[in-house]
N, C-alpha and C positions, 0 to 999 in steps of 0.2 A: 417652525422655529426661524427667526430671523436670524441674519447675517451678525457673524463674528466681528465683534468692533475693538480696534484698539484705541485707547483712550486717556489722555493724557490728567486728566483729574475725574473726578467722582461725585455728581452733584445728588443731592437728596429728591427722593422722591417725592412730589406734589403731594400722594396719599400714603401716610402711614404705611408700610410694611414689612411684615415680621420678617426678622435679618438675624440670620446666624453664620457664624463663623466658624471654619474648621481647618485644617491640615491639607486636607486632599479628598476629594470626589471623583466615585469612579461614576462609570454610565456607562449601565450594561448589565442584564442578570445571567446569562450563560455561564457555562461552565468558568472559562475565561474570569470572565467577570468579578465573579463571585470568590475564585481563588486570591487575584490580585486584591479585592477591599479587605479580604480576610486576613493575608499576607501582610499590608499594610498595615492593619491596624496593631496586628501582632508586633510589629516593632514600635509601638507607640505613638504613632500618628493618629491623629483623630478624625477618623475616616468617617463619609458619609457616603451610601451606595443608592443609587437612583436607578428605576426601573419602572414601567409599568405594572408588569406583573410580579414585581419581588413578594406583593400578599399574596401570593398561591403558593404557599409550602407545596414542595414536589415531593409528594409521596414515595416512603420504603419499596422497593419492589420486592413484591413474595408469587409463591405458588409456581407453578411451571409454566406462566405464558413470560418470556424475555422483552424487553423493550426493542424497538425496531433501529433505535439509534443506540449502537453501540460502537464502541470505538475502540483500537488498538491502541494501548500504553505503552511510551519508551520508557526506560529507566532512567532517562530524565525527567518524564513525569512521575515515575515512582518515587523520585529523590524531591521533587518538588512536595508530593502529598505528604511525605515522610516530615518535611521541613516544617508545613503546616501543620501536623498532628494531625493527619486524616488516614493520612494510608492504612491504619493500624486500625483505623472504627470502621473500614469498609467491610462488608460483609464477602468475605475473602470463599462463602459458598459459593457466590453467585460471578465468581470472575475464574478465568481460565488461562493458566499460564502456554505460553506456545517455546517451544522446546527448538523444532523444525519449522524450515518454510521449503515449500515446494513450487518453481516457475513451470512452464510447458509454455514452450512456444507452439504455433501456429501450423507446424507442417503433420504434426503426427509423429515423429522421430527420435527416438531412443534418446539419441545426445543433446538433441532440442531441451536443455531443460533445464534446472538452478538451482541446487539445494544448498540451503544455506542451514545450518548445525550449532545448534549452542552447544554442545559436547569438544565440539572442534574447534570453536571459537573461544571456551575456556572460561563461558559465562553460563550461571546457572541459566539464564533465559532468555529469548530472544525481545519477548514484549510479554503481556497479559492483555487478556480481552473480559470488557468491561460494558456495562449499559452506561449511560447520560444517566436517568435520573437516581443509578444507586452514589454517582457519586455531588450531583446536584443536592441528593436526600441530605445524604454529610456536612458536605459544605454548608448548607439550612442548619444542619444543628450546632454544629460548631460554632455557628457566628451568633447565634441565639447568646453564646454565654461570652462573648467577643467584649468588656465595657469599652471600647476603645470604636468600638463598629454601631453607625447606625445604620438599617436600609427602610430607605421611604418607597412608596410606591406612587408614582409623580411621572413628569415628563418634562424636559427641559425646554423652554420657549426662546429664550435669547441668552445669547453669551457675550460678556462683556472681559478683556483683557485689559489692564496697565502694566506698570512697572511693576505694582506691590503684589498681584495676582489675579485671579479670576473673579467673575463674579455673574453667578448662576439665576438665571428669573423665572421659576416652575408654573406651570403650568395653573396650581391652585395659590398663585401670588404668592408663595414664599420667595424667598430671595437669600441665597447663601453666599458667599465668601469665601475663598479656599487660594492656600498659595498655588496648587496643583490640580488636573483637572486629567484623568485617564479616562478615554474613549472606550471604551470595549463592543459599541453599538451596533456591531455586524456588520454584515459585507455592503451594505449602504448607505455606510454609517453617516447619519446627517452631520454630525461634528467635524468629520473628514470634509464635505462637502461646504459645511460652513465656513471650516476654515481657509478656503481656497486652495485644498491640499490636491492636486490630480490624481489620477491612479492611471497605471496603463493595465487596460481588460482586454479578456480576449473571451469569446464564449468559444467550447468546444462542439458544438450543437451536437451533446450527448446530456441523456437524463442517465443518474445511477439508480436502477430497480432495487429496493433492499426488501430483504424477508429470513424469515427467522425457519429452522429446518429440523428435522427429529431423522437422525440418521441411523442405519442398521445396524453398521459398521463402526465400530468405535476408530475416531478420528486421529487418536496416538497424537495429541496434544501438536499437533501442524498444519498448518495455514497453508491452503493450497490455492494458486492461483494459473486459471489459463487467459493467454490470449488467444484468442478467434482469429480465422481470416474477416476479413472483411471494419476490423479495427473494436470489433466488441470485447470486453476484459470481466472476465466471470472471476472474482474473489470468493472463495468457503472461509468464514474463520470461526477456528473450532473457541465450544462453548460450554460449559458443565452439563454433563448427563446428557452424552452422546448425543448434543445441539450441534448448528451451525448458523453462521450467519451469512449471509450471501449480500454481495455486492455485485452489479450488473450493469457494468457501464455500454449504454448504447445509444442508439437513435431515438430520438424522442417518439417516433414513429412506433419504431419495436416495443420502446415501453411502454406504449399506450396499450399493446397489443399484449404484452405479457401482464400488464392490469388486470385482463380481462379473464386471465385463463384460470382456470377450475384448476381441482388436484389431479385430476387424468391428464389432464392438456400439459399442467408444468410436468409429471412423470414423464410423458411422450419425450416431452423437447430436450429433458435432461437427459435422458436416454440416449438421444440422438448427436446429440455435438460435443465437442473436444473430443470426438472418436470416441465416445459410449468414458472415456475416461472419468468421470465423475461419478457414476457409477460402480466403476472397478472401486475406487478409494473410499467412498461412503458409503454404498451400497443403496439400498432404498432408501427417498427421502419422503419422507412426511412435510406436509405443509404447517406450520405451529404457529403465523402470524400471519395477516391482514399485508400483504407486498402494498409498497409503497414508492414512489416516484421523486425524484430531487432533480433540478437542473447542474450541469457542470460548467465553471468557467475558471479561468484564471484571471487574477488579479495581483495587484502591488503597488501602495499607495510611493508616490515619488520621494515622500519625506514620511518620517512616523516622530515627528514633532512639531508644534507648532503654535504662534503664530512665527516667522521665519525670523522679523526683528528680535524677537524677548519672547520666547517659548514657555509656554507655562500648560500645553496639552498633550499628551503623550499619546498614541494611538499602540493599540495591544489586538492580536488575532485576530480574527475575520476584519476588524476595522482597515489591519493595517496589510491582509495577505490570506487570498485564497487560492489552491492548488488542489488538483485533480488528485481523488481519493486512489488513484493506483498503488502508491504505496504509503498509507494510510499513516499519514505524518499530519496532516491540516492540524487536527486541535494539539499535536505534540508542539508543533510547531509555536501555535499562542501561548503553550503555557510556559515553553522556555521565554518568548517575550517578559510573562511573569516575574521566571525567576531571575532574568538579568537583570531586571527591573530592582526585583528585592535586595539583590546583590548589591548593587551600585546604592542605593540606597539605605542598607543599612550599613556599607561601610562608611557612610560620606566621613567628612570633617566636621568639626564640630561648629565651625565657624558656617557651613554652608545650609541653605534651606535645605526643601525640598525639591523645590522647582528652580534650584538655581542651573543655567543653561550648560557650563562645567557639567552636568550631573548626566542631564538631557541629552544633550550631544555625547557624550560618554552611550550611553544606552543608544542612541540610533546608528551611531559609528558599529558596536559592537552586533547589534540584532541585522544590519543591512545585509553583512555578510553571510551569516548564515540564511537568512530570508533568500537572499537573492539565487545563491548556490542551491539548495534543496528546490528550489520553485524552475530554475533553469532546467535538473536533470530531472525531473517529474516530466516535465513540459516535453523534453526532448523525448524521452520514452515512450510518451502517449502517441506523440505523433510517428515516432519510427515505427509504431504497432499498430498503426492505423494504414498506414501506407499502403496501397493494395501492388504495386508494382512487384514484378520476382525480383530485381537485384534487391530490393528493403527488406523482403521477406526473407531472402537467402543470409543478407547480413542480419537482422536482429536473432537469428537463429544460428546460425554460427555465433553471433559473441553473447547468446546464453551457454553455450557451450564451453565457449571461451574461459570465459567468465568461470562456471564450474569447475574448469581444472585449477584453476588458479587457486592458489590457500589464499597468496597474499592481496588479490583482488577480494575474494568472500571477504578476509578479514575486516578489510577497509570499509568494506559496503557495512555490514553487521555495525562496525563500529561507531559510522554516520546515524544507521538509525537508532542505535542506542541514547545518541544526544551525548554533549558533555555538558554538565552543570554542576557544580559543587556548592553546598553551606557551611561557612566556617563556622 
Protein backbone atom coordinates (compact mmCIF):
# COMPACT_ATOMS: atom_id res chain seq x y z
CA UNK A 1 0.00 0.00 0.00
CA UNK A 2 1.31 3.32 -0.78
CA UNK A 3 1.50 6.45 1.38
CA UNK A 4 -1.39 8.42 2.85
CA UNK A 5 -1.99 11.57 0.61
CA UNK A 6 -3.79 14.57 1.62
CA UNK A 7 -5.28 16.20 -1.26
CA UNK A 8 -6.81 19.26 -2.05
CA UNK A 9 -9.13 18.24 -5.09
CA UNK A 10 -10.06 14.86 -6.77
CA UNK A 11 -9.27 14.34 -10.41
CA UNK A 12 -10.95 11.34 -12.28
CA UNK A 13 -9.30 8.44 -13.22
CA UNK A 14 -7.54 7.93 -16.75
CA UNK A 15 -9.48 4.26 -16.64
CA UNK A 16 -12.83 3.74 -15.72
CA UNK A 17 -13.37 2.52 -12.18
CA UNK A 18 -16.06 1.10 -10.21
CA UNK A 19 -16.55 3.79 -7.39
CA UNK A 20 -18.84 3.46 -4.58
CA UNK A 21 -19.66 5.47 -1.75
CA UNK A 22 -20.52 4.84 1.88
CA UNK A 23 -20.61 6.31 5.48
CA UNK A 24 -17.71 4.56 6.98
CA UNK A 25 -14.94 1.58 6.29
CA UNK A 26 -13.65 -0.43 8.76
CA UNK A 27 -10.22 -2.56 7.99
CA UNK A 28 -9.77 -5.32 9.89
CA UNK A 29 -11.58 -8.78 10.48
CA UNK A 30 -10.74 -9.56 14.19
CA UNK A 31 -12.66 -9.72 16.72
CA UNK A 32 -12.35 -5.90 17.17
CA UNK A 33 -13.11 -5.38 13.81
CA UNK A 34 -15.92 -7.08 13.12
CA UNK A 35 -17.80 -5.81 16.42
CA UNK A 36 -17.13 -1.93 15.43
CA UNK A 37 -18.57 -2.57 11.40
CA UNK A 38 -21.38 -4.34 13.11
CA UNK A 39 -21.88 -1.68 15.70
CA UNK A 40 -21.76 0.82 13.06
CA UNK A 41 -24.01 -0.19 10.93
CA UNK A 42 -26.55 -0.94 13.59
CA UNK A 43 -26.86 2.82 13.99
CA UNK A 44 -27.39 3.29 10.49
CA UNK A 45 -24.31 4.17 8.80
CA UNK A 46 -23.68 2.38 5.67
CA UNK A 47 -20.76 0.49 6.52
CA UNK A 48 -18.48 -1.41 4.45
CA UNK A 49 -15.90 -3.89 6.17
CA UNK A 50 -12.65 -4.91 4.29
CA UNK A 51 -10.43 -7.85 4.94
CA UNK A 52 -8.65 -10.48 3.44
CA UNK A 53 -10.05 -13.12 4.88
CA UNK A 54 -13.56 -11.91 5.90
CA UNK A 55 -14.76 -15.06 2.99
CA UNK A 56 -13.71 -17.81 5.62
CA UNK A 57 -16.89 -17.95 7.88
CA UNK A 58 -15.20 -19.01 11.29
CA UNK A 59 -16.77 -21.92 12.13
CA UNK A 60 -19.20 -22.89 15.52
CA UNK A 61 -17.08 -24.51 17.96
CA UNK A 62 -18.35 -27.96 19.15
CA UNK A 63 -17.36 -31.28 20.81
CA UNK A 64 -14.70 -31.14 23.61
CA UNK A 65 -11.49 -29.97 21.99
CA UNK A 66 -11.54 -25.70 23.07
CA UNK A 67 -9.88 -23.21 20.95
CA UNK A 68 -6.29 -22.33 21.98
CA UNK A 69 -7.25 -18.48 21.79
CA UNK A 70 -9.31 -17.74 24.38
CA UNK A 71 -9.80 -14.67 26.19
CA UNK A 72 -11.00 -13.16 29.56
CA UNK A 73 -14.37 -10.88 29.20
CA UNK A 74 -14.82 -7.72 31.27
CA UNK A 75 -18.29 -6.60 31.82
CA UNK A 76 -17.62 -3.96 29.70
CA UNK A 77 -17.28 -6.40 27.05
CA UNK A 78 -20.44 -7.98 28.20
CA UNK A 79 -22.28 -4.81 28.05
CA UNK A 80 -20.73 -4.16 24.65
CA UNK A 81 -22.08 -7.74 23.19
CA UNK A 82 -25.32 -7.08 24.93
CA UNK A 83 -25.54 -3.66 23.07
CA UNK A 84 -24.81 -5.43 19.77
CA UNK A 85 -27.41 -8.35 20.34
CA UNK A 86 -24.61 -10.90 20.57
CA UNK A 87 -24.11 -11.63 24.07
CA UNK A 88 -27.51 -13.55 24.27
CA UNK A 89 -26.69 -15.88 20.86
CA UNK A 90 -23.50 -16.96 22.44
CA UNK A 91 -23.33 -20.34 23.13
CA UNK A 92 -23.21 -19.67 27.03
CA UNK A 93 -22.31 -23.86 27.31
CA UNK A 94 -19.07 -23.17 26.06
CA UNK A 95 -17.99 -20.10 28.25
CA UNK A 96 -17.02 -19.99 31.93
CA UNK A 97 -17.88 -17.51 34.41
CA UNK A 98 -14.89 -16.74 37.08
CA UNK A 99 -16.33 -15.84 40.47
CA UNK A 100 -12.60 -15.73 42.21
CA UNK A 101 -9.12 -14.85 41.20
CA UNK A 102 -6.15 -16.05 42.97
CA UNK A 103 -2.31 -14.16 42.88
CA UNK A 104 0.91 -16.20 44.38
CA UNK A 105 3.78 -14.52 44.51
CA UNK A 106 7.24 -15.76 43.97
CA UNK A 107 8.62 -16.76 47.57
CA UNK A 108 6.45 -19.70 48.42
CA UNK A 109 4.63 -17.90 51.48
CA UNK A 110 1.38 -17.91 53.05
CA UNK A 111 0.68 -14.17 52.86
CA UNK A 112 2.38 -13.84 49.48
CA UNK A 113 -0.79 -13.93 47.69
CA UNK A 114 -4.17 -11.81 46.17
CA UNK A 115 -7.51 -12.98 46.36
CA UNK A 116 -9.78 -11.02 44.60
CA UNK A 117 -13.80 -12.06 45.37
CA UNK A 118 -17.02 -11.20 43.50
CA UNK A 119 -19.02 -12.25 46.61
CA UNK A 120 -17.03 -9.34 48.50
CA UNK A 121 -16.88 -7.08 45.76
CA UNK A 122 -20.79 -7.19 45.39
CA UNK A 123 -20.71 -8.18 41.74
CA UNK A 124 -22.27 -11.40 40.31
CA UNK A 125 -18.81 -11.99 38.52
CA UNK A 126 -15.56 -11.15 38.05
CA UNK A 127 -15.02 -11.82 34.10
CA UNK A 128 -16.22 -14.98 31.89
CA UNK A 129 -13.77 -16.99 29.82
CA UNK A 130 -14.49 -17.38 26.22
CA UNK A 131 -12.82 -18.90 22.93
CA UNK A 132 -12.17 -16.16 19.67
CA UNK A 133 -13.96 -18.14 17.17
CA UNK A 134 -17.23 -18.71 19.37
CA UNK A 135 -17.66 -15.37 19.39
CA UNK A 136 -16.03 -14.42 15.87
CA UNK A 137 -18.76 -17.51 14.79
CA UNK A 138 -21.53 -14.73 16.12
CA UNK A 139 -20.50 -11.73 15.05
CA UNK A 140 -20.34 -13.75 11.11
CA UNK A 141 -23.95 -14.27 11.73
CA UNK A 142 -25.21 -11.49 12.87
CA UNK A 143 -23.73 -9.34 10.26
CA UNK A 144 -25.00 -11.80 7.65
CA UNK A 145 -28.51 -10.18 8.28
CA UNK A 146 -26.90 -6.58 9.16
CA UNK A 147 -28.60 -4.52 5.46
CA UNK A 148 -26.71 -1.62 6.51
CA UNK A 149 -23.14 -3.88 6.58
CA UNK A 150 -21.28 -5.02 3.62
CA UNK A 151 -17.87 -7.19 4.11
CA UNK A 152 -15.72 -7.56 1.03
CA UNK A 153 -12.69 -9.67 1.01
CA UNK A 154 -9.93 -7.27 -0.67
CA UNK A 155 -7.04 -5.42 0.64
CA UNK A 156 -6.49 -1.82 0.68
CA UNK A 157 -3.66 -0.41 -1.74
CA UNK A 158 -3.66 3.43 -1.27
CA UNK A 159 -5.32 6.01 0.70
CA UNK A 160 -6.35 9.09 -0.33
CA UNK A 161 -7.61 12.07 2.31
CA UNK A 162 -9.42 15.64 1.60
CA UNK A 163 -11.66 17.80 3.31
CA UNK A 164 -14.89 15.90 2.15
CA UNK A 165 -13.35 12.21 3.25
CA UNK A 166 -11.55 9.44 2.36
CA UNK A 167 -10.98 7.62 -0.38
CA UNK A 168 -9.97 3.94 -0.60
CA UNK A 169 -8.16 2.06 -3.94
CA UNK A 170 -8.41 -2.05 -3.40
CA UNK A 171 -6.36 -4.06 -4.46
CA UNK A 172 -8.82 -5.74 -7.35
CA UNK A 173 -9.35 -1.78 -8.63
CA UNK A 174 -12.47 -0.95 -6.84
CA UNK A 175 -12.30 2.21 -5.45
CA UNK A 176 -14.55 3.51 -2.58
CA UNK A 177 -15.44 6.75 -0.86
CA UNK A 178 -16.35 6.99 2.87
CA UNK A 179 -16.49 10.16 5.11
CA UNK A 180 -14.79 7.77 7.82
CA UNK A 181 -12.23 5.32 7.60
CA UNK A 182 -11.55 2.72 11.14
CA UNK A 183 -8.08 0.93 11.18
CA UNK A 184 -8.55 -2.24 13.12
CA UNK A 185 -5.51 -3.74 11.12
CA UNK A 186 -3.42 -5.19 13.96
CA UNK A 187 -0.46 -4.52 15.68
CA UNK A 188 1.39 -3.58 12.42
CA UNK A 189 -1.25 -2.05 11.17
CA UNK A 190 -0.06 -0.53 7.76
CA UNK A 191 -2.84 2.30 8.02
CA UNK A 192 -0.93 3.44 11.21
CA UNK A 193 2.19 3.34 9.39
CA UNK A 194 0.83 5.08 6.50
CA UNK A 195 -0.36 7.63 8.15
CA UNK A 196 2.70 8.87 9.61
CA UNK A 197 1.32 7.92 13.09
CA UNK A 198 4.46 6.69 15.52
CA UNK A 199 4.08 4.35 18.17
CA UNK A 200 6.54 3.89 21.00
CA UNK A 201 7.22 -0.32 21.47
CA UNK A 202 8.97 -1.94 23.64
CA UNK A 203 9.42 -5.95 22.99
CA UNK A 204 9.59 -7.78 26.44
CA UNK A 205 11.69 -10.68 24.99
CA UNK A 206 9.13 -13.21 26.46
CA UNK A 207 6.81 -15.66 24.17
CA UNK A 208 3.30 -16.49 26.07
CA UNK A 209 3.09 -20.58 25.79
CA UNK A 210 -0.92 -21.22 25.60
CA UNK A 211 -2.66 -24.72 25.90
CA UNK A 212 -5.65 -26.02 26.73
CA UNK A 213 -5.89 -28.61 30.11
CA UNK A 214 -8.39 -31.46 31.51
CA UNK A 215 -8.03 -31.13 35.24
CA UNK A 216 -8.97 -33.73 38.17
CA UNK A 217 -9.91 -31.25 40.51
CA UNK A 218 -12.66 -29.17 39.62
CA UNK A 219 -11.47 -25.54 39.50
CA UNK A 220 -14.51 -23.67 41.70
CA UNK A 221 -14.89 -21.29 38.83
CA UNK A 222 -11.22 -19.09 39.78
CA UNK A 223 -8.60 -17.97 37.86
CA UNK A 224 -5.27 -18.72 39.27
CA UNK A 225 -2.20 -17.20 38.64
CA UNK A 226 1.66 -17.45 39.81
CA UNK A 227 4.64 -15.60 39.43
CA UNK A 228 7.96 -17.48 39.09
CA UNK A 229 11.39 -16.41 40.34
CA UNK A 230 13.26 -15.62 37.71
CA UNK A 231 10.26 -13.28 36.02
CA UNK A 232 8.08 -16.20 34.24
CA UNK A 233 4.11 -15.74 34.87
CA UNK A 234 2.10 -19.07 34.75
CA UNK A 235 -1.89 -18.08 34.30
CA UNK A 236 -4.77 -21.28 34.71
CA UNK A 237 -8.21 -19.80 33.59
CA UNK A 238 -10.90 -22.07 34.43
CA UNK A 239 -13.07 -23.38 31.50
CA UNK A 240 -16.40 -25.50 31.30
CA UNK A 241 -16.04 -29.23 32.20
CA UNK A 242 -13.35 -29.22 34.60
CA UNK A 243 -10.90 -27.36 31.59
CA UNK A 244 -8.19 -24.82 31.96
CA UNK A 245 -6.50 -22.55 29.94
CA UNK A 246 -2.88 -21.83 30.66
CA UNK A 247 -0.89 -18.81 29.80
CA UNK A 248 3.03 -18.99 30.04
CA UNK A 249 4.81 -16.05 29.80
CA UNK A 250 8.60 -16.65 29.29
CA UNK A 251 11.66 -16.69 27.45
CA UNK A 252 11.57 -17.43 24.03
CA UNK A 253 14.19 -19.86 24.75
CA UNK A 254 11.97 -21.74 27.46
CA UNK A 255 9.15 -21.68 25.02
CA UNK A 256 10.76 -23.35 22.46
CA UNK A 257 11.62 -25.99 24.96
CA UNK A 258 8.24 -26.35 26.42
CA UNK A 259 6.99 -26.87 22.48
CA UNK A 260 8.66 -29.65 22.54
CA UNK A 261 7.58 -31.52 25.73
CA UNK A 262 5.27 -34.69 25.55
CA UNK A 263 2.52 -35.30 28.29
CA UNK A 264 5.12 -36.95 30.95
CA UNK A 265 7.57 -33.99 30.51
CA UNK A 266 4.59 -31.06 30.90
CA UNK A 267 3.36 -33.46 34.22
CA UNK A 268 7.01 -33.42 35.48
CA UNK A 269 7.54 -29.61 35.29
CA UNK A 270 4.06 -28.91 36.54
CA UNK A 271 4.72 -30.90 39.39
CA UNK A 272 7.75 -29.29 40.08
CA UNK A 273 7.34 -25.24 40.26
CA UNK A 274 5.30 -22.76 42.03
CA UNK A 275 6.14 -25.23 44.91
CA UNK A 276 4.16 -28.41 43.43
CA UNK A 277 1.21 -25.62 44.01
CA UNK A 278 -0.63 -26.07 40.75
CA UNK A 279 -1.09 -29.26 41.58
CA UNK A 280 -2.41 -28.91 44.97
CA UNK A 281 -5.37 -26.62 43.18
CA UNK A 282 -6.05 -28.62 39.98
CA UNK A 283 -4.83 -31.76 40.56
CA UNK A 284 -3.66 -33.93 37.60
CA UNK A 285 -3.64 -32.13 34.30
CA UNK A 286 -4.36 -33.65 31.07
CA UNK A 287 -2.87 -32.12 28.00
CA UNK A 288 -6.34 -31.45 25.61
CA UNK A 289 -4.65 -28.99 22.95
CA UNK A 290 -1.60 -28.70 20.58
CA UNK A 291 0.55 -25.78 23.08
CA UNK A 292 1.32 -23.05 21.15
CA UNK A 293 3.79 -19.92 21.15
CA UNK A 294 3.00 -15.95 20.68
CA UNK A 295 5.73 -13.25 21.03
CA UNK A 296 4.99 -10.26 23.84
CA UNK A 297 5.61 -6.59 23.36
CA UNK A 298 4.10 -3.50 24.35
CA UNK A 299 2.97 -0.80 22.30
CA UNK A 300 1.00 2.66 21.83
CA UNK A 301 0.25 4.33 18.89
CA UNK A 302 1.24 8.34 19.74
CA UNK A 303 -2.24 9.48 18.25
CA UNK A 304 -5.31 7.13 17.50
CA UNK A 305 -6.48 9.64 14.77
CA UNK A 306 -5.60 10.81 12.00
CA UNK A 307 -4.46 12.55 9.27
CA UNK A 308 -3.30 15.34 12.19
CA UNK A 309 -4.51 18.42 9.81
CA UNK A 310 -8.49 16.95 9.15
CA UNK A 311 -8.85 13.48 10.74
CA UNK A 312 -11.06 11.36 9.07
CA UNK A 313 -9.11 7.72 10.35
CA UNK A 314 -9.68 6.43 13.71
CA UNK A 315 -7.34 3.62 14.86
CA UNK A 316 -9.18 0.89 17.34
CA UNK A 317 -7.19 -2.34 19.36
CA UNK A 318 -4.19 -3.99 18.41
CA UNK A 319 -3.89 -0.86 15.70
CA UNK A 320 -3.83 1.64 18.26
CA UNK A 321 -2.30 -0.53 21.72
CA UNK A 322 -0.71 -3.62 22.70
CA UNK A 323 -0.12 -4.94 26.44
CA UNK A 324 1.30 -7.78 28.04
CA UNK A 325 -1.40 -10.64 28.60
CA UNK A 326 -0.75 -10.69 32.55
CA UNK A 327 -3.72 -9.29 33.38
CA UNK A 328 -5.80 -10.31 30.50
CA UNK A 329 -7.23 -6.78 29.43
CA UNK A 330 -5.65 -6.58 25.54
CA UNK A 331 -8.74 -7.45 23.56
CA UNK A 332 -11.18 -5.88 26.67
CA UNK A 333 -9.29 -2.99 26.07
CA UNK A 334 -10.08 -2.69 22.04
CA UNK A 335 -13.49 -3.32 22.34
CA UNK A 336 -14.11 -0.51 24.95
CA UNK A 337 -12.30 1.60 22.03
CA UNK A 338 -15.47 0.18 20.25
CA UNK A 339 -17.86 1.22 22.41
CA UNK A 340 -16.65 4.70 22.99
CA UNK A 341 -16.47 4.97 19.54
CA UNK A 342 -20.38 3.90 19.23
CA UNK A 343 -21.07 6.06 22.09
CA UNK A 344 -19.74 9.44 20.73
CA UNK A 345 -21.27 8.53 17.62
CA UNK A 346 -24.45 7.71 18.09
CA UNK A 347 -25.00 10.60 20.36
CA UNK A 348 -23.59 13.13 17.92
CA UNK A 349 -25.75 16.29 16.64
CA UNK A 350 -27.44 16.17 14.02
CA UNK A 351 -25.80 18.81 12.16
CA UNK A 352 -22.50 16.85 12.54
CA UNK A 353 -20.88 13.90 10.30
CA UNK A 354 -19.39 11.28 11.00
CA UNK A 355 -15.84 12.06 10.69
CA UNK A 356 -16.38 15.37 11.73
CA UNK A 357 -12.99 16.17 14.01
CA UNK A 358 -15.38 17.45 17.24
CA UNK A 359 -16.34 13.81 17.25
CA UNK A 360 -12.73 12.31 16.68
CA UNK A 361 -10.86 14.26 19.06
CA UNK A 362 -13.84 13.60 21.39
CA UNK A 363 -12.97 9.70 21.02
CA UNK A 364 -8.96 10.12 21.31
CA UNK A 365 -9.23 12.57 24.25
CA UNK A 366 -11.42 9.99 26.01
CA UNK A 367 -9.73 6.33 25.05
CA UNK A 368 -5.89 8.08 25.68
CA UNK A 369 -6.70 7.86 29.21
CA UNK A 370 -7.76 4.90 29.74
CA UNK A 371 -5.12 3.35 27.18
CA UNK A 372 -2.33 4.96 28.55
CA UNK A 373 -3.24 4.14 32.59
CA UNK A 374 -4.10 0.32 32.06
CA UNK A 375 -0.93 -0.10 29.61
CA UNK A 376 1.33 1.91 32.33
CA UNK A 377 0.26 -0.52 35.37
CA UNK A 378 0.49 -3.76 33.15
CA UNK A 379 3.95 -2.64 32.05
CA UNK A 380 4.96 -1.84 35.69
CA UNK A 381 3.99 -5.08 37.11
CA UNK A 382 5.61 -7.21 34.56
CA UNK A 383 8.68 -5.69 35.18
CA UNK A 384 8.58 -5.52 39.20
CA UNK A 385 8.01 -9.58 38.71
CA UNK A 386 10.61 -10.06 36.49
CA UNK A 387 13.23 -8.45 38.60
CA UNK A 388 15.54 -10.98 40.06
CA UNK A 389 17.10 -8.72 42.89
CA UNK A 390 15.78 -9.57 46.70
CA UNK A 391 14.76 -5.85 47.65
CA UNK A 392 11.88 -6.33 44.11
CA UNK A 393 11.21 -9.55 45.24
CA UNK A 394 10.68 -8.75 49.06
CA UNK A 395 8.54 -5.70 47.73
CA UNK A 396 6.19 -7.18 45.15
CA UNK A 397 5.52 -9.77 47.79
CA UNK A 398 4.83 -7.60 50.54
CA UNK A 399 2.38 -5.39 48.39
CA UNK A 400 0.50 -8.72 47.30
CA UNK A 401 -0.04 -8.86 50.59
CA UNK A 402 -0.73 -5.49 51.04
CA UNK A 403 -2.83 -5.38 48.63
CA UNK A 404 -5.11 -8.42 50.14
CA UNK A 405 -5.73 -6.93 53.40
CA UNK A 406 -7.07 -4.00 51.77
CA UNK A 407 -11.00 -4.15 50.83
CA UNK A 408 -10.70 -0.72 49.54
CA UNK A 409 -7.63 -1.54 47.36
CA UNK A 410 -9.35 -5.04 45.93
CA UNK A 411 -12.28 -2.93 45.49
CA UNK A 412 -10.73 -0.42 43.16
CA UNK A 413 -8.59 -3.15 41.29
CA UNK A 414 -11.94 -5.34 40.59
CA UNK A 415 -13.49 -2.32 39.58
CA UNK A 416 -10.80 -1.22 36.78
CA UNK A 417 -11.04 -4.53 35.34
CA UNK A 418 -14.55 -4.62 35.10
CA UNK A 419 -14.37 -1.40 32.62
CA UNK A 420 -16.90 1.26 32.66
CA UNK A 421 -19.00 1.73 29.63
CA UNK A 422 -22.76 2.37 29.41
CA UNK A 423 -25.53 2.49 26.33
CA UNK A 424 -28.24 4.80 26.55
Amino acid sequence: MSEVHEKISTKSPLHPIKSRTVDVVVIGGGIVGKACALGLAQLGLHTIEIAPDLGQTVPSPQGDQWSQRVYAFSLSTQKLLAHLQIWDALDHSRMQVVRDMRIYGDRGEKDDQLHLSAFEAGTPQLAWIGESNLVEHTLDQASRFQNKLERLTDVVEKIDTDHDGVTLTLKNGGVIQAQLVIAADGANSPIRSELGISASEESYSQSAVVANWICSYPHLETAFQWFLPGGDIIAMLPLPNKQVSMVWSTSPENASALLKLDQNGWSDLLSSIANAAIGKQLGELTLNSTPAAFPLRKMRADRFIGPESAPKIVLIGDAAHVMHPLAGQGLNLGLRDVAVLLNILGKREAFRSASDPVLLRRYERQRQGDTTALLWVTDKLKKLFSASGNPERQLRNWGLGLVNRSHFMKQRLIERALGEIDFE
